[in-house]
C-alpha positions in Angstrom: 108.0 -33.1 14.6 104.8 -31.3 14.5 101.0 -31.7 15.1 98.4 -31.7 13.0 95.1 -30.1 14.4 91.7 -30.1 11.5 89.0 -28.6 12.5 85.4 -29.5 11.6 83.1 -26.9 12.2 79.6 -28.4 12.4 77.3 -29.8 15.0 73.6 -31.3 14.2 72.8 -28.3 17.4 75.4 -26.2 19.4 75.6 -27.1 23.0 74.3 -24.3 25.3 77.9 -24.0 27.1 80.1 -24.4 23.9 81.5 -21.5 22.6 83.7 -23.3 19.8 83.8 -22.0 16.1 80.5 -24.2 14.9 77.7 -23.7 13.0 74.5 -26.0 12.8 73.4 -28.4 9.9 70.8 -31.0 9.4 72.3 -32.8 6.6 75.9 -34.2 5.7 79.3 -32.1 6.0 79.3 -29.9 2.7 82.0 -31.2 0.4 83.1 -27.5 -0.7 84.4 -27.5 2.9 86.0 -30.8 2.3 87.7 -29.5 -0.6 89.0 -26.5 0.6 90.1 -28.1 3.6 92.4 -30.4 1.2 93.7 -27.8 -0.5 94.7 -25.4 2.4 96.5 -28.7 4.2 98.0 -29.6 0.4 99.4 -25.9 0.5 100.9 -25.7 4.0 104.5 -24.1 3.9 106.6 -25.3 6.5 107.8 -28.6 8.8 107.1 -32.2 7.2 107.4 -34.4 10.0 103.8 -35.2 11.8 104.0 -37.4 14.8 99.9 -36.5 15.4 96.6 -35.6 14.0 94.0 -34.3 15.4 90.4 -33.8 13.8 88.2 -32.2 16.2 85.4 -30.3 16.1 82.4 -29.1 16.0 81.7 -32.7 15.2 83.7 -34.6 13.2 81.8 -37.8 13.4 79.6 -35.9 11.1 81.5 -36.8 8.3 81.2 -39.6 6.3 83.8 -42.0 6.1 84.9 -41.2 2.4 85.4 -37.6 3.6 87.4 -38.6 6.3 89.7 -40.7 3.9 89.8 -37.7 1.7 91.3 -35.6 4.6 93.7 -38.4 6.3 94.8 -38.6 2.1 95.6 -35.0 2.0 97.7 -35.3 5.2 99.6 -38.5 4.2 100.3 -36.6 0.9 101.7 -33.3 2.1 103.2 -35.0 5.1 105.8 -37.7 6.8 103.8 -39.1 9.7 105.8 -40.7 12.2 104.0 -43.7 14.0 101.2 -41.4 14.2 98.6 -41.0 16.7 95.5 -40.0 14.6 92.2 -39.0 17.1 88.8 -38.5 15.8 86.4 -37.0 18.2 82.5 -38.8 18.0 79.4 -37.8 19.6 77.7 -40.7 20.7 74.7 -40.2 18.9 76.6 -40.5 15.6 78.3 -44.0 16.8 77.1 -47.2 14.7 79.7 -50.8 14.4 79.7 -49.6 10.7 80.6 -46.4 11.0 83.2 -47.0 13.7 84.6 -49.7 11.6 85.1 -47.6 8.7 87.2 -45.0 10.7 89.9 -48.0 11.8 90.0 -48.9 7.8 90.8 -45.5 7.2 93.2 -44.9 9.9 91.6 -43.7 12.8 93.7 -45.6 15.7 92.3 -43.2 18.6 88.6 -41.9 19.4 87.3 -39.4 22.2 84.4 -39.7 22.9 81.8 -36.5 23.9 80.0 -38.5 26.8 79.8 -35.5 29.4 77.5 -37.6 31.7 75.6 -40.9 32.1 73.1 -40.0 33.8 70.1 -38.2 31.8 69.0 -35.5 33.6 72.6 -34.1 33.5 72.5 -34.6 29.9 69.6 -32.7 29.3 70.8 -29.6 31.8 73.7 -29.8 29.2 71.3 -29.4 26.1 73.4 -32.9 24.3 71.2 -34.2 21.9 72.2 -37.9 23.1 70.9 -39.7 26.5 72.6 -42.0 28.7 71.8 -45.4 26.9 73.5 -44.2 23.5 76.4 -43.0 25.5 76.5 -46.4 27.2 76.0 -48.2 23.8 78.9 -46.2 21.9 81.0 -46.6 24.4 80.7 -50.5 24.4 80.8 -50.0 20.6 84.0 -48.1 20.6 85.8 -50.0 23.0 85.3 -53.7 20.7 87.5 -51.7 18.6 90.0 -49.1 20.2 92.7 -49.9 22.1 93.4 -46.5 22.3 90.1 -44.5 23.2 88.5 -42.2 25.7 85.7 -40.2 27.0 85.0 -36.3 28.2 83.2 -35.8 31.0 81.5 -32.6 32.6 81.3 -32.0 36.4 79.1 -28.8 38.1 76.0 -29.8 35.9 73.0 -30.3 37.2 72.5 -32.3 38.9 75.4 -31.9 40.9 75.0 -35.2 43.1 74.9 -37.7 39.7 78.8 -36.8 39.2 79.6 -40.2 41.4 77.6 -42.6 39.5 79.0 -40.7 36.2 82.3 -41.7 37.2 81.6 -45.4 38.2 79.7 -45.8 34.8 83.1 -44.5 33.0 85.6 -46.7 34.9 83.3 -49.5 34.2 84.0 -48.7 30.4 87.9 -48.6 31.4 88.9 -46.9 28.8 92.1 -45.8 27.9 92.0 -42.3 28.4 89.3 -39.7 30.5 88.9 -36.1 30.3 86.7 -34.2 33.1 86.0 -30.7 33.0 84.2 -28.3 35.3 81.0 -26.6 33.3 81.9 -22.8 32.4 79.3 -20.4 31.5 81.1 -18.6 28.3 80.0 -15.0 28.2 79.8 -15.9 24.8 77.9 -19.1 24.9 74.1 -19.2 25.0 74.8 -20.3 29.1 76.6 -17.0 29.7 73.5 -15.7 30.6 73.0 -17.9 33.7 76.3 -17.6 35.1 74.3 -17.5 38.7 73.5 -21.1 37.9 77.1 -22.0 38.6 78.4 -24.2 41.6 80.1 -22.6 44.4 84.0 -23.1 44.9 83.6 -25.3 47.8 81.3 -27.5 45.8 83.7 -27.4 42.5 86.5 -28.8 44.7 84.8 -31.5 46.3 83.8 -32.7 42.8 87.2 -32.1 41.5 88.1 -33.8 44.1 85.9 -36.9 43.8 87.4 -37.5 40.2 90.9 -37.4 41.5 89.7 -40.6 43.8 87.5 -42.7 41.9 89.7 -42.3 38.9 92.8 -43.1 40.9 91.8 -45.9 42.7 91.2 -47.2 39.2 94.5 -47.3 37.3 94.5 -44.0 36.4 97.0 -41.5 36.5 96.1 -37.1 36.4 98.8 -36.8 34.2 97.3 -33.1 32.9 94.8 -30.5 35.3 91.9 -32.2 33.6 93.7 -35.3 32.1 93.3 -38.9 33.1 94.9 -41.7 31.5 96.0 -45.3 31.9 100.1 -46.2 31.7 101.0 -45.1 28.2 97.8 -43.4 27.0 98.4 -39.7 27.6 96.8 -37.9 24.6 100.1 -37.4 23.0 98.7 -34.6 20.8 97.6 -32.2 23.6 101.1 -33.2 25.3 102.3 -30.9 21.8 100.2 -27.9 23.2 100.8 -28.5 27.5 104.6 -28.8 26.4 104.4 -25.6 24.1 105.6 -27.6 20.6 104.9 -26.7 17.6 101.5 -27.2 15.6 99.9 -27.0 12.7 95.8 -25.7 12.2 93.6 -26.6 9.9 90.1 -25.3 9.4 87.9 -22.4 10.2 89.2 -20.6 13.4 91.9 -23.1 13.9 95.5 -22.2 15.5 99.1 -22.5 14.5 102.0 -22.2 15.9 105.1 -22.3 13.8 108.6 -21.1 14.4 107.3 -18.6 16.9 105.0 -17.3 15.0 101.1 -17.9 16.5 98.1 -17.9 13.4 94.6 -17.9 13.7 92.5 -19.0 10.7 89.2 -16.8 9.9 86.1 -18.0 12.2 83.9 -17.1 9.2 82.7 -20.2 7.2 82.2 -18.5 3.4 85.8 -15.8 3.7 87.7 -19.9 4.8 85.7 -21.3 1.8 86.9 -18.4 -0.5 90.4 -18.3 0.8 91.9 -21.5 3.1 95.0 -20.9 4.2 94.8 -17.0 4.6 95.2 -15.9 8.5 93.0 -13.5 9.9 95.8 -12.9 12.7 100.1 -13.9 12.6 101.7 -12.7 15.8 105.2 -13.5 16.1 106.1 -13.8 19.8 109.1 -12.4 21.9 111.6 -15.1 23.1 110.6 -13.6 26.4 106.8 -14.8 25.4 107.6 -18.1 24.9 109.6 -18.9 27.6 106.6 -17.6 29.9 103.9 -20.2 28.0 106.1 -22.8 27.9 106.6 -22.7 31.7 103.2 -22.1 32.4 101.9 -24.8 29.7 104.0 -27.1 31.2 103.0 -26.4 35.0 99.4 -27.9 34.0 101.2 -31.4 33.8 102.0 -33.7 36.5 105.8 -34.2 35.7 105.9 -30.5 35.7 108.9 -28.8 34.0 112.2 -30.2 33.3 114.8 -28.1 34.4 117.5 -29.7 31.5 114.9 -29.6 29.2 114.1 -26.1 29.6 117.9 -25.1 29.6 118.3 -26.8 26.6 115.7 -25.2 25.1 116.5 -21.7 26.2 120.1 -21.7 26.9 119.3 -20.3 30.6 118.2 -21.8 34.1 114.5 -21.2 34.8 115.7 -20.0 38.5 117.3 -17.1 36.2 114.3 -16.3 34.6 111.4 -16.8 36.8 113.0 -17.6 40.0 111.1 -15.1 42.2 107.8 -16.2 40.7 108.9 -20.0 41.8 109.8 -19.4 45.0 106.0 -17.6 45.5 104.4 -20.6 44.1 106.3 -23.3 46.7 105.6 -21.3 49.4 102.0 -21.5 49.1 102.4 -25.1 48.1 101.2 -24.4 44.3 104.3 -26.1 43.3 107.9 -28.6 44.7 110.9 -28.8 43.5 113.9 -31.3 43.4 116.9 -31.8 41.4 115.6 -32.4 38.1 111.8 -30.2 37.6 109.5 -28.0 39.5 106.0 -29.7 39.3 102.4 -28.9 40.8 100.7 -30.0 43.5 97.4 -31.5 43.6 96.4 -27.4 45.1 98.6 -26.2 42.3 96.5 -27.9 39.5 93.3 -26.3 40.7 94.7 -22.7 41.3 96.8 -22.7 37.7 95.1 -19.4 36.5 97.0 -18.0 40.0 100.2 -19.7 38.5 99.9 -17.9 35.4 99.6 -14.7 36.6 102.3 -15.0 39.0 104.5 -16.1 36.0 103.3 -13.5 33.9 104.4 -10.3 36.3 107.7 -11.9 37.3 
């Protein structure tokens, strides 16, 4: 089985540190994009099965809940899904009872919420539109009627030292599921420009760190580098992409990746209304490719890699095929071994780019 990823490409304003395919508007999500949307899902050529779906964004709270049954329509049409895990991602600004009960009665059974912070000051540095008391009330909103939701959060913002009380105010929410990212200034992002802004190494760490504890001593396990998630509640549609399955984009700018074949859609809103489901890029990778992002995807979860699951897979032992890189990687304590997988370490999560590299040049 596959996932489903749908992009929505609009934002009320773009976040200073987001460099995401998104363009502003003021009013509601134009229903040629709908349309074309529909027609490029109705017209995919390839798997049936869909165990996930995935509408993110851009904003896709933005739509209104008619277009969001259009889309979900279009899916259960050209699709089987399978007990589906179906995730809409909200700003908190956009979050009303009415609205959030119209996504469950159209078959939203997952939302992630954009939180970032609680604490306004951070909110502002971050340029969201929303302010800690709307975060606070969406998340109470949400919660009366999700089993099955979460938050992002953002750590290295200014100011550094409201990161703690950030992190209290989430656990207090408990929800299901909590993402927490360190701030990156894009190059291509308006915050490129202040890259100097950004918190030394040390400092990262600590507040890396300080997630790993607060979030722990609360139920929660760092199932992924950035991942946090009660028993049960892993985001089972980025478990498609950390375990390098296959998927299915939809949208402007959105990837595929389909019987070794990776596709990118066009970034550019009119040439995607003119033409969905024409790729701007298809690059069919080398079985050698593939075996190197599937071990390094699956290096950013806590179980790590399966050693049956990758011989399965492959038809070789990953000692064969990468064992000089492992061996690196345990002696610096980036990774263990036993019997049955090779995971990472707690050091091994925060140095993955190092992993990758090493993995790359064995």
């Amino acid at each position: 089985m596959i996932g489903v990823y749908i992009h929505i490409p609009f934002c009320r304003t773009r976040c200073p540190y987001c460099d995401f395919v998104s363009r502003p508007i003021s009013g509601a999500v134009p229903e040629p994009f709908t349309d074309a949307l529909c027609a490029e899902i109705g017209a995919f050529s390839g798997a049936n099965d869909v165990e996930t779906v995935f509408l993110g964004g851009g904003t896709p709270s933005l739509l209104h809940p008619n277009a969001v049954k259009r889309i979900l329509s279009a899916v259960q049409t050209r699709f089987r899904l399978r007990e589906p895990e179906i995730t809409l991602e909200a700003n908190p600004d956009d979050v009303t009872p009415a609205l959030a009960d119209a996504w469950r009665a159209r078959g939203i059974n997952r939302v992630s919420l954009g939180v970032q912070s609680f604490d306004d000051a951070t909110l502002r540095y971050l340029g969201r539109r929303h302010d800690a008391s709307t975060a606070r009330r969406a998340c109470a909103c949400v919660a009366e009627r999700f089993e099955n939701w979460g938050l992002d959060l953002i750590f290295g913002a200014y100011p550094v030292d409201a990161w703690d009380a950030t992190l209290k105010t989430c656990v207090g929410f408990a929800p299901k599921h909590v993402s927490a990212y360190g701030l990156t200034y894009e190059s291509k992002a308006p915050f490129g420009s202040r890259a100097k802004e950004a918190v030394d190494d040390a400092t990262w760490l600590r507040l890396y760190q300080q997630a790993e504890d607060v979030l722990a001593a609360s139920g929660y396990e760092h199932y992924e580098i950035s991942n946090y998630a009660r028993q049960g509640f892993a985001c089972r549609h980025n478990l498609i992409y950390w375990r390098n399955e296959e998927y299915a984009g939809f949208g402007p700018g959105a990837y595929s990746f389909i019987d070794g074949v990776r596709a990118q859609n066009p970034s550019d809103f009119e040439t995607y209304l003119q033409r969905p489901g024409d790729k701007v890029e298809a690059l069919r990778l080398s079985p050698r490719e593939i075996r190197v992002e599937t071990v390094i995807q699956r290096l950013r979860l806590k179980s790590g890699l399966d050693k049956a699951d990758y011989r399965l897979r492959f038809g070789n032992d990953v000692r064969a095929d990468f064992g000089q890189a492992m061996d690196l990687l345990i002696a610096r304590g980036l990774l263990e071994e036993d019997a049955t997988a090779i995971r990472p370490t707690l050091q091994g999560f925060v140095w993955h780019n190092e992993m990758g590299l090493a993995l790359v040049e064995d």
